[in-house]
C-alpha atoms as a printed R data frame, in Angstrom:
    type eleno elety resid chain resno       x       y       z
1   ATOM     1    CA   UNK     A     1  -9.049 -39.124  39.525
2   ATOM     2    CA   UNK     A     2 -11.211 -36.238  38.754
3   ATOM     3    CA   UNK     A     3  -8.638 -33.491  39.618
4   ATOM     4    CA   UNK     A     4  -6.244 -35.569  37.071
5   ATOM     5    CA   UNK     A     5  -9.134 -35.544  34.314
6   ATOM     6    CA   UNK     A     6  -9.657 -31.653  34.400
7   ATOM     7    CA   UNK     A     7  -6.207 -31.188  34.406
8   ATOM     8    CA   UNK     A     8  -5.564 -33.441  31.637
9   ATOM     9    CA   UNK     A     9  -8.523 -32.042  29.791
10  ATOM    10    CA   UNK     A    10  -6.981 -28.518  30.403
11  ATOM    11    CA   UNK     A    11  -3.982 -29.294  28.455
12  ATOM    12    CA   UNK     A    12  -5.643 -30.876  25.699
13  ATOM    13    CA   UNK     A    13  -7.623 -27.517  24.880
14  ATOM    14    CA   UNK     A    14  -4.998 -25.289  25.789
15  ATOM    15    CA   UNK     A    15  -2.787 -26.911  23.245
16  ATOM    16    CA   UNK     A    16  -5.045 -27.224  20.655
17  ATOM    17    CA   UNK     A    17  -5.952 -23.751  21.056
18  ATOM    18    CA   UNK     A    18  -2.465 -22.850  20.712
19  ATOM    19    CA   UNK     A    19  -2.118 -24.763  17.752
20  ATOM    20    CA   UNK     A    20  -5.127 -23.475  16.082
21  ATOM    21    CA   UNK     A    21  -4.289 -19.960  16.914
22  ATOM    22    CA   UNK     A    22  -0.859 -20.748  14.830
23  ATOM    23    CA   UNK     A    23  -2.316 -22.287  12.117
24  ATOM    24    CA   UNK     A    24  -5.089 -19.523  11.412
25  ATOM    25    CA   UNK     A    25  -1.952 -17.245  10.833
26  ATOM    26    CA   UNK     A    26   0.030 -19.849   8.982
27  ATOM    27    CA   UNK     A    27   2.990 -17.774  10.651
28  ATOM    28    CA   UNK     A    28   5.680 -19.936  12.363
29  ATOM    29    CA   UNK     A    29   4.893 -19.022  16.301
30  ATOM    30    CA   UNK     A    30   9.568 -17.916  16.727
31  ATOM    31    CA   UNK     A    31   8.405 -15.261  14.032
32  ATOM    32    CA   UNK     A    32   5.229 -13.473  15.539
33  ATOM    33    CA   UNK     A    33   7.890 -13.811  18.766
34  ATOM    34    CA   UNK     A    34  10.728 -11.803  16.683
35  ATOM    35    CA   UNK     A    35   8.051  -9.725  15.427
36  ATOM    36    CA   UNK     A    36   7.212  -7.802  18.991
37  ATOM    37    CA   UNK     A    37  10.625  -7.178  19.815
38  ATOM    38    CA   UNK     A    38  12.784  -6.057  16.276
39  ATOM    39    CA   UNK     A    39  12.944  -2.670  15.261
40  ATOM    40    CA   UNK     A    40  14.327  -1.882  11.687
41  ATOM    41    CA   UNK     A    41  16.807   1.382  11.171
42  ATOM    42    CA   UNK     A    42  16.791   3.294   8.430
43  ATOM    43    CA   UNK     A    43  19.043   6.198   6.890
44  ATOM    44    CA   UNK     A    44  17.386   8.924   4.451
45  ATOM    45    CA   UNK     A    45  17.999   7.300   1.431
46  ATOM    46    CA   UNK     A    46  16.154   3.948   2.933
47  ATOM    47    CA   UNK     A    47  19.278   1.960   3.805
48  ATOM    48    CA   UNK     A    48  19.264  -0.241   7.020
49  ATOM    49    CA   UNK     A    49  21.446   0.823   9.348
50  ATOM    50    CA   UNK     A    50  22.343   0.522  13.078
51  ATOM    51    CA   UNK     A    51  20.459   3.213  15.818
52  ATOM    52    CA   UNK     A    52  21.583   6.412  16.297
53  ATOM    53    CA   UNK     A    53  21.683   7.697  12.884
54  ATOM    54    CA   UNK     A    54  18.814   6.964  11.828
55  ATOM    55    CA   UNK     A    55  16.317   9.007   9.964
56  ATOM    56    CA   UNK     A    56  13.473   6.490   9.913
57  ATOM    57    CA   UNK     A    57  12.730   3.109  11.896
58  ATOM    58    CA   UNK     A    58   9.882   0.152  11.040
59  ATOM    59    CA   UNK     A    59   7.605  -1.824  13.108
60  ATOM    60    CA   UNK     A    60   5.813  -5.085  11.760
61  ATOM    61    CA   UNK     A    61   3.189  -7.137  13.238
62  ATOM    62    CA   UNK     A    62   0.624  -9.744  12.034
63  ATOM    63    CA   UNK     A    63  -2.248  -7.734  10.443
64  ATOM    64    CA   UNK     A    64  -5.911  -8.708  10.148
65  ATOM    65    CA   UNK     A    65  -5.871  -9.104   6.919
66  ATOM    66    CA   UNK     A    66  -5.786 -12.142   4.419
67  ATOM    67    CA   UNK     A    67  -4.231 -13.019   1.372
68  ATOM    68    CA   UNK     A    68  -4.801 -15.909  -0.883
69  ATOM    69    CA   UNK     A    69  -4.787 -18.181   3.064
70  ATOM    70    CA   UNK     A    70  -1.853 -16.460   4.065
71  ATOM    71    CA   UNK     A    71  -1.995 -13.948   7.417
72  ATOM    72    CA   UNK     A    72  -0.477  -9.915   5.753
73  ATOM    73    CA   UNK     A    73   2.104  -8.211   8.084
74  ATOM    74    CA   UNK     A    74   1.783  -4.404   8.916
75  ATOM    75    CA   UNK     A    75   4.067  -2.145   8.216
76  ATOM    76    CA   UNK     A    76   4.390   0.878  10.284
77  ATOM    77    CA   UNK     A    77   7.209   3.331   9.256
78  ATOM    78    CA   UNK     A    78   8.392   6.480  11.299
79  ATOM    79    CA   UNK     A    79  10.290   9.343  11.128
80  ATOM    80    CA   UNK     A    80  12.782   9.421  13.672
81  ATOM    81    CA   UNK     A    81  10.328  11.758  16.287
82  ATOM    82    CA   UNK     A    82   7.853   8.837  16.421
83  ATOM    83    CA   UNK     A    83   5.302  10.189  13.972
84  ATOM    84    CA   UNK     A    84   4.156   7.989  11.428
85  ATOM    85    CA   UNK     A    85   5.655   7.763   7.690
86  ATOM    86    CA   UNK     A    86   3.639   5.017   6.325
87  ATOM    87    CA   UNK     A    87   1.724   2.286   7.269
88  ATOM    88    CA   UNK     A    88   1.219  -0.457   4.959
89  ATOM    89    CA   UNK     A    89   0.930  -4.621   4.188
90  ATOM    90    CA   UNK     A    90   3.566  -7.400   3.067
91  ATOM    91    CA   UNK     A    91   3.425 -10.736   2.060
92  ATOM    92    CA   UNK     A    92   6.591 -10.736   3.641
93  ATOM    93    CA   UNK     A    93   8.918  -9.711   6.508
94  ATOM    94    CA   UNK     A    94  12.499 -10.875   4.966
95  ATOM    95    CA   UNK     A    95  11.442  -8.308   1.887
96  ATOM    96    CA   UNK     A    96   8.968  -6.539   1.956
97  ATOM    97    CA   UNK     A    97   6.262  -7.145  -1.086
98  ATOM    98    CA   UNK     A    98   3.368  -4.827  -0.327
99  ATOM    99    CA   UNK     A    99  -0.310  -5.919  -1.022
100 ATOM   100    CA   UNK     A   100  -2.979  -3.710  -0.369
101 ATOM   101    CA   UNK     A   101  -3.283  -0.073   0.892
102 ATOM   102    CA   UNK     A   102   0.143   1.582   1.672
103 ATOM   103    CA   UNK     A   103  -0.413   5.334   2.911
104 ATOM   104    CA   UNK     A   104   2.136   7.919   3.042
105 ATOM   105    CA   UNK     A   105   2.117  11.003   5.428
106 ATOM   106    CA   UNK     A   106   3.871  14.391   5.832
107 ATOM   107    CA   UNK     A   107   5.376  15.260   9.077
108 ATOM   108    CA   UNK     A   108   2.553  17.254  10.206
109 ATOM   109    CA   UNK     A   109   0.504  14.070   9.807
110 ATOM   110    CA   UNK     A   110  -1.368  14.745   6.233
111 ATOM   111    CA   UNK     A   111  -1.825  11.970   3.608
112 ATOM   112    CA   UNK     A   112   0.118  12.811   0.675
113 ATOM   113    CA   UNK     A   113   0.098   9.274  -1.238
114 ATOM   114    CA   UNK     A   114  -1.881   6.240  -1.607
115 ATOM   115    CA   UNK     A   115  -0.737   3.106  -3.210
116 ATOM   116    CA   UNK     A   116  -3.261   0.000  -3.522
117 ATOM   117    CA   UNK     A   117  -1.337  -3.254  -4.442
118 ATOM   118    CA   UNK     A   118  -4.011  -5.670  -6.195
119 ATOM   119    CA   UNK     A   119  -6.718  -2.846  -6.434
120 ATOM   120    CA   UNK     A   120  -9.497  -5.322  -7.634
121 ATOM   121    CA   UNK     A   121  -8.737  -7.458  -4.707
122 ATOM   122    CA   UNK     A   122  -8.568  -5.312  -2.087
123 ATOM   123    CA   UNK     A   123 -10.440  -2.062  -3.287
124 ATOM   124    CA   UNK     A   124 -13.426  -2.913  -1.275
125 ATOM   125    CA   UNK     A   125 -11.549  -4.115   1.803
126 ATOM   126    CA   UNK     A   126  -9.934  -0.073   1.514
127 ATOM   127    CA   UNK     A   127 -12.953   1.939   0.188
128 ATOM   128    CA   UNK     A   128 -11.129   5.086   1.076
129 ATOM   129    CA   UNK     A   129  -9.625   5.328  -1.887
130 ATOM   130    CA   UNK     A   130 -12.562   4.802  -4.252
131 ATOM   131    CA   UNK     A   131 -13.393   8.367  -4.528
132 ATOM   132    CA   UNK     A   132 -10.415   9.111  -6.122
133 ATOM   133    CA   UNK     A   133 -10.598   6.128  -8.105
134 ATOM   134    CA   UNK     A   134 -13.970   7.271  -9.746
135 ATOM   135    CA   UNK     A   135 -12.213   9.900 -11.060
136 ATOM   136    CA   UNK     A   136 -10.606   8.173 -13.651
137 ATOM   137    CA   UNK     A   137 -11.250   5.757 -16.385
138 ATOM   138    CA   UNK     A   138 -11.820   1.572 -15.030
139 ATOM   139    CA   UNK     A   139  -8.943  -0.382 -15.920
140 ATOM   140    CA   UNK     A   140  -9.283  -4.047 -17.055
141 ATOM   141    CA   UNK     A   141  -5.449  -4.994 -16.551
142 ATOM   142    CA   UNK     A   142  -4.470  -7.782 -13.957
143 ATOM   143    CA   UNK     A   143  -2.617  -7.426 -11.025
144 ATOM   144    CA   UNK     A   144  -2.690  -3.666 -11.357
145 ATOM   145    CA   UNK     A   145  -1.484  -0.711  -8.665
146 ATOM   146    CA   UNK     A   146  -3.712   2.553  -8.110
147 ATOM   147    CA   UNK     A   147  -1.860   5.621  -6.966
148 ATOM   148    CA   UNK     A   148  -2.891   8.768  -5.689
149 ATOM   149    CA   UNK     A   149  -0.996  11.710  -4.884
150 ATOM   150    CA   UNK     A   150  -1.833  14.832  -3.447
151 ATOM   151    CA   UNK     A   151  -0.064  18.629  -3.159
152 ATOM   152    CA   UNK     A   152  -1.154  19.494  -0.503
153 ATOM   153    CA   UNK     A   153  -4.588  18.453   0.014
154 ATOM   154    CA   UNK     A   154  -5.211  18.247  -3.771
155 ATOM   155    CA   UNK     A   155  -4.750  16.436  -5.781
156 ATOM   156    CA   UNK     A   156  -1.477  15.984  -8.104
157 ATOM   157    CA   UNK     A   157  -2.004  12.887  -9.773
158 ATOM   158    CA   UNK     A   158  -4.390   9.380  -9.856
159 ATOM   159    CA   UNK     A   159  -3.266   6.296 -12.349
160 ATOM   160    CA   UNK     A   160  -2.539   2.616 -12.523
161 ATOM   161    CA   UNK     A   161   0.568   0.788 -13.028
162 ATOM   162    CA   UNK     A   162   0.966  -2.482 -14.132
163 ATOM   163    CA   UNK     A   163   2.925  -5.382 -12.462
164 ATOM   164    CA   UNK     A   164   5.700  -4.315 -14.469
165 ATOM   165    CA   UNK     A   165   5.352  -0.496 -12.784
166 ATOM   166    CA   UNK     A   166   4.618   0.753 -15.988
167 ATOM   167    CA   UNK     A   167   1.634   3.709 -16.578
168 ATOM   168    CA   UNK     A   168  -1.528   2.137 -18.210
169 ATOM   169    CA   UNK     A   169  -4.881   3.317 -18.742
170 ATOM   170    CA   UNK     A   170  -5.910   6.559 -17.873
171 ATOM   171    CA   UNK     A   171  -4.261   8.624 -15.596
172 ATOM   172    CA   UNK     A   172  -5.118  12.442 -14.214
173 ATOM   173    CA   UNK     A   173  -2.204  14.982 -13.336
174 ATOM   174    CA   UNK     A   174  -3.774  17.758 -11.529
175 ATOM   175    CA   UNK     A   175  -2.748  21.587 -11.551
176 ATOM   176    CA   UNK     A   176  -3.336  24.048  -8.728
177 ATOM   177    CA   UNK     A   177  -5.084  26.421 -11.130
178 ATOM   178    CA   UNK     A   178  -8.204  23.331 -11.478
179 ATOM   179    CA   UNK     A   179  -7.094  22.585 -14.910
180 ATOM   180    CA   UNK     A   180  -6.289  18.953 -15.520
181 ATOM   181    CA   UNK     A   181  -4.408  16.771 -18.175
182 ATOM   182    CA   UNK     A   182  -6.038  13.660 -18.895
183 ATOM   183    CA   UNK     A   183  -3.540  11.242 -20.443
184 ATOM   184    CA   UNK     A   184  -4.560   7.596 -22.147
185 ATOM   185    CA   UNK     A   185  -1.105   5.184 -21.705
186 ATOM   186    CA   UNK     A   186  -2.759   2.703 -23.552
187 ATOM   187    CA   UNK     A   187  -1.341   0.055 -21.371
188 ATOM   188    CA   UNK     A   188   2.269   1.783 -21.303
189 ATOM   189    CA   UNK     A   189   2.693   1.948 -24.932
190 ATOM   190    CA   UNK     A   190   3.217   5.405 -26.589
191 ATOM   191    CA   UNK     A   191   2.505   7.630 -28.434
192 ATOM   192    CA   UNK     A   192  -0.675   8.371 -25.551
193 ATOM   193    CA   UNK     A   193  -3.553  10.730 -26.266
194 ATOM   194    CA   UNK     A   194  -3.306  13.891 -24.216
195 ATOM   195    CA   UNK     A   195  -6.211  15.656 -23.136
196 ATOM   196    CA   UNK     A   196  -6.662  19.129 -21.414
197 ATOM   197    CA   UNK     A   197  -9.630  20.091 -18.949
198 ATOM   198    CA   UNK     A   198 -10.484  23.317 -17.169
199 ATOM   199    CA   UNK     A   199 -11.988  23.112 -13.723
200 ATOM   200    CA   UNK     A   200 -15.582  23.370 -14.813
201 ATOM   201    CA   UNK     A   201 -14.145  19.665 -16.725
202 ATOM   202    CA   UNK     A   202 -14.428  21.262 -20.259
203 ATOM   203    CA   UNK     A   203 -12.108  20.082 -22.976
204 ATOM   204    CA   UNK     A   204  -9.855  22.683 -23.639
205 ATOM   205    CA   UNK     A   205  -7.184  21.228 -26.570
206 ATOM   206    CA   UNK     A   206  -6.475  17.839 -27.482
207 ATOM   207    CA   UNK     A   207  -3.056  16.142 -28.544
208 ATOM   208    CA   UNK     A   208  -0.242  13.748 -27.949
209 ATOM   209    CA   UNK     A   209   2.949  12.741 -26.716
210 ATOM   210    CA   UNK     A   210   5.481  10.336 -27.494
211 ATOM   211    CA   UNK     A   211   7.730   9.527 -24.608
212 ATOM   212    CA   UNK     A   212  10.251   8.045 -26.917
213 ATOM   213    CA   UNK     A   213  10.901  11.733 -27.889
214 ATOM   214    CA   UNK     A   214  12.086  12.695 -24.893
């Protein structure tokens, strides 16, 4: 009678554990299954295709992070050697909608971009990237993307986009020399206000630029 209590008691927890495990992850148990075993094929221009070709392949697995209640999947991307391309989050693993911080890498392993989906939601849970973002000018617009780009280790460029993809606020384009133009998209509509720096960060000329012009 005992022996058939333990058991019985054993099951109880080890289901609900399973259960509970599940439902933390709100991720149907087949697809964290599917998850450990598929690997995505890629040609250069980002096309899925079968292996053998391929210049890239993808990995995804359930992430640690959260996202309005919802478990993120990780995104691992590699060139074909086995070095890393990106790693990044998605909402999603039938398309992938990336939240968060995606980071790109060269082949020799050096960052060249950062993108961070929903900066004022996640830029503490990343706070990597908030020394390039105090750089620039706070935007207040939703929903907004920061990106950071570097050539080689320096920087090229820092700016939001909007949900649209569209340049707002303030963005930074670097040049190798130290100068710097600082342009003001004034949420994506032109003409915007063009500013030039030197290294030492003194103003240099001022004017502007109407992309409708061009």
């Amino acid at each position: 009678m005992k022996k058939a209590t333990i058991i019985l008691l054993l099951l109880i927890s080890f289901s609900s554990f399973s259960q509970e495990d599940y439902a933390s992850t709100n991720i149907d148990s087949t697809i964290i299954q599917s998850l450990s075993k598929k690997i995505i094929y890629f040609d250069k221009e980002w096309n899925e295709i079968p292996k053998g070709k391929h210049k890239y392949y993808r990995l995804l697995s359930i992430s640690e992070y959260n996202y309005k209640g919802q478990k993120l999947f990780e995104v691992n991307d590699y060139y074909k050697n086995g070095k890393i391309q990106m790693n990044g989050y998605s909402t999603r693993v039938d398309t992938i909608e990336y939240i968060g911080l995606s980071t790109y890498y060269n082949h020799d392993g050096t960052i060249y971009r950062y993108s961070l989906y929903e900066y004022d939601t996640f830029k503490d849970v990343f706070p990597q990237v908030e020394k390039y973002a105090s750089k620039i000018k706070h935007c207040d617009i939703p929903n907004k993307t920061l990106h950071i780009k570097f050539q080689p280790r320096k920087l090229k460029y820092i700016g939001y986009r909007n949900s649209d993809g569209k340049r707002i606020g303030v963005w930074h384009f670097y040049h190798k020399n130290g100068k710097y133009i600082v342009c003001d998209f004034k949420n994506g509509i032109s003409p915007t206000v063009i500013r030039l720096y030197n290294k030492n960060d003194e103003l240099i000329r001022k004017g502007y630029y109407n992309p409708k012009s061009h």
